[in-house]
N, C-alpha and C positions, 0 to 999 in steps of 0.2 A: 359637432362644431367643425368645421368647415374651415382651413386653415388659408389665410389668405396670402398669396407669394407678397415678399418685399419687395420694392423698386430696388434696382442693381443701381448703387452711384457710380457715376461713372464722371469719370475725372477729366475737369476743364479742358478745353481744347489745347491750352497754352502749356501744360504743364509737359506736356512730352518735346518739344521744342528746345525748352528752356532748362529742362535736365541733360539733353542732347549737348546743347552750347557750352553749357557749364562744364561738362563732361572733356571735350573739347580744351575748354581754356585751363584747363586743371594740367589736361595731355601736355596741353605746349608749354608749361609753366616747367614742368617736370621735364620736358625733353631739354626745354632750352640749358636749364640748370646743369642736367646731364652732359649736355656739350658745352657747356663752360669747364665743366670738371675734365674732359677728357682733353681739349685744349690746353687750358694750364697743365696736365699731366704730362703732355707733350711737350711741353717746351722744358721741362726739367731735365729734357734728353740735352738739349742747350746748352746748360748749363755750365761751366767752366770744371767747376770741381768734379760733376758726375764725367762728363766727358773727358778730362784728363785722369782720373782715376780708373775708369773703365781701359783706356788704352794703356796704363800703366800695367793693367791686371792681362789684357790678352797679348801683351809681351812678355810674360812673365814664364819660364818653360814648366814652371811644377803646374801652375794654375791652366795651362794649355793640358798638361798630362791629365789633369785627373777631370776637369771639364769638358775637355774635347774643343775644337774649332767648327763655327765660331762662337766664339762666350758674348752672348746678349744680357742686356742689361736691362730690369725690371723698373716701370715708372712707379710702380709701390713704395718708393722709401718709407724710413723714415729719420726722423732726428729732425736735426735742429739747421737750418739755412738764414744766417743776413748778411745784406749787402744793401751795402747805400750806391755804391758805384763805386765809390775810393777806396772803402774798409767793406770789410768782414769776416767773417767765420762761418766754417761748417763743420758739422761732426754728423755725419749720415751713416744708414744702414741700408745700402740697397741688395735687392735678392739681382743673382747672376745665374745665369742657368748654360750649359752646353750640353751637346749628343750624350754626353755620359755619364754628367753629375748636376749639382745644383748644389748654391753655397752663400753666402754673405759676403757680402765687402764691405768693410768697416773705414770709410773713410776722414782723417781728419785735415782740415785748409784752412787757408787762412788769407785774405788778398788786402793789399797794402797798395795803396797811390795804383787801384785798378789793373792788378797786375795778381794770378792767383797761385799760390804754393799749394801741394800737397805737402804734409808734415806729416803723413804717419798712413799709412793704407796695408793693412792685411785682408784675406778674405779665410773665412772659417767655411769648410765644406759641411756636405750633411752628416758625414762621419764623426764630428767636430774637429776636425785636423785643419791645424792654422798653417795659412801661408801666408810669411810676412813679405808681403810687396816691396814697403816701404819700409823701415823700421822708424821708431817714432825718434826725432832728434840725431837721426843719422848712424846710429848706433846699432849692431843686432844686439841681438836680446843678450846672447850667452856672453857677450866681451863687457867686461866696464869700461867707463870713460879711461883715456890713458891719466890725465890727470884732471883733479877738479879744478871746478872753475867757479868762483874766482881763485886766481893764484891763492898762496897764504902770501902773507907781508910781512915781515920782521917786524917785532917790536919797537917804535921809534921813543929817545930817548929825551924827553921835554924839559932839560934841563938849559941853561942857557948854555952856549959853548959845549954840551956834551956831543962825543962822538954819535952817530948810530952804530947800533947794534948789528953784528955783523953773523 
């Protein structure tokens, strides 16, 4: 028996075109998406809180000693950012890196009638040794407040014509 070859299918003229283009529009979908993401990541550099924190952190002489100059600031955060323009809050974690180390800045803000506060910024190296930039409410860590707040208040006397209590 005599074995007879099969025809080779060979595939429409259109189909290698049209994988080609598609190929293509997939490409650009994917780059463009990619340079949207790098843009917005860019502009975080911007931003009030990272930018005021950052120069908080490379004035700081412990965070210059054990990072080195200059202490660059990673667009990776993360945490949490809002702002409508007039209000917000931030509590971020960005990576900071210099010639010598690399570490965390633990930032927390806060902006009122468009105007932005740092409240509280340390940065934790890779060692995990904390340096408190900022202390949180103005206070370092080892002293307590001198006095609490609110005052205390004397107990007042609701009687008609009573003294207060003195």
């Amino acid at each position: 028996m005599a074995e007879t070859a099969q025809p080779q299918k060979r595939m429409p003229g259109w189909c290698l075109p049209v994988g080609i283009g598609c190929g293509v529009v997939v490409l650009l979908i994917v780059g463009g998406c990619g340079a949207l993401f790098l843009v917005g990541m860019k502009k975080i550099k911007e931003l009030p809180p990272y930018k005021m924190s950052l120069d908080l952190v490379r004035q700081n002489e412990q965070a210059v000693e054990a990072l080195g100059e200059p202490i660059e600031g990673s667009i990776a955060m993360q945490g949490d950012l809002k702002d409508t323009g007039l209000v917000g809050n931030a509590d971020l974690i960005i990576p900071i890196s210099g010639p010598k180390g690399k570490g965390s800045m633990f930032v927390t803000a806060i902006e009122a009638g468009g105007i932005w506060q740092i409240e509280a910024l340390s940065v934790q190296l890779e060692d995990g040794t904390i340096i408190e930039i900022l202390p949180a409410e103005g206070v370092p860590p080892e002293e307590p407040p001198a006095e609490p707040w609110p005052p205390a208040v004397p107990p007042v006397d609701t009687a008609v014509g009573a003294e207060p209590a003195v």
